[in-house]
N, C-alpha and C positions, 0 to 999 in steps of 0.2 A: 240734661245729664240724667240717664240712669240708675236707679240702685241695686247693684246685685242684688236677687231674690235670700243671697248667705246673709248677705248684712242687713237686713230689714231687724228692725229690734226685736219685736215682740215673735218670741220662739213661735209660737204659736204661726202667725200669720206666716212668717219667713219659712215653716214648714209646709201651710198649704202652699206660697207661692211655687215652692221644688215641684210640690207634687205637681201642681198645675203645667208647671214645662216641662217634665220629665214625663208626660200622660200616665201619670201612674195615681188612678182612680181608687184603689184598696189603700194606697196609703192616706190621697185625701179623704176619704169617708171616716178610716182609725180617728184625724182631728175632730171629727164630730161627736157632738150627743146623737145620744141615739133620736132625741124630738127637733133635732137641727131643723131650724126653718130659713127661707130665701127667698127674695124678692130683689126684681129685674124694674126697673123704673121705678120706682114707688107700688108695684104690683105683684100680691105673693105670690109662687109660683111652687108647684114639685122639686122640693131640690133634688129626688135623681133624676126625673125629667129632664130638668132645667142640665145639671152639668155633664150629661151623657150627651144633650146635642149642643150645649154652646162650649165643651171644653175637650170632652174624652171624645165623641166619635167626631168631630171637626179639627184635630187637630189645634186646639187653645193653647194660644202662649200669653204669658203677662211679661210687660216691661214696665217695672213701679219706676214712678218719676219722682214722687216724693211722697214723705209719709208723715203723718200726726197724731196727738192724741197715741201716743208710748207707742205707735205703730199701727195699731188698728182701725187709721183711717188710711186707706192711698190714695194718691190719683195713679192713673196704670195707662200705658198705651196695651190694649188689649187685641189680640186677632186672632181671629180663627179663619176654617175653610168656607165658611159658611156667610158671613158678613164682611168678610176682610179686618181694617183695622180699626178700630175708634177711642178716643180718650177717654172713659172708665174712671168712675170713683167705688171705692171699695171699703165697706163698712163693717167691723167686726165685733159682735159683744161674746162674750165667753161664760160658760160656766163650770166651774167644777175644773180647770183647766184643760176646756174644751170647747169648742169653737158651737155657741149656740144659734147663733144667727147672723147670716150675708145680708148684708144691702150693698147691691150693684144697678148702674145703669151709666148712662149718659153723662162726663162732665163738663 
């Protein structure tokens, strides 16, 4: 069972997951600090780097399967054009009411 990206709790995340299916890159970076940090496996990486080719120019969609910790943990089926599909955990700390750091990789 999926959770609609509207009904995910925490405003915050349920707003990057829109932006993520809708490919609308300006509104996901707005949830950002401006020192947003990301890491892919347990490994940091360029967050525009990183979400220009695994989300905005691949075509990235997320399907949250469940969520924890008031939302900002998920598990996701994740795809893009680039890998296809894979099951995804999504980690999100905040600051300031603003999304300070992703950990994503493999669940």
């Amino acid at each position: 069972m999926t959770i609609a990206p509207q009904n995910l709790s925490d405003p915050l995340v349920r707003s990057l997951a829109l932006a993520i299916n809708a490919g609308d890159r300006e509104g996901f970076l707005s949830l950002l600090t401006d020192d947003a940090t990301l890491s892919d496996d347990g490994s940091d990486r360029d967050l525009h780097q990183w979400i220009d080719k695994e989300i905005f120019s691949s075509g990235g969609h997320i399907d949250v399967q469940s969520e924890s910790d008031g939302g900002r943990s998920l598990i996701a089926d994740f795809r893009n054009d680039t890998w296809g599909g894979m099951r995804t955990a999504w980690r999100f700390d905040t600051t300031d009411g603003r999304i300070s750091r992703i950990e994503t990789g493999q669940a």
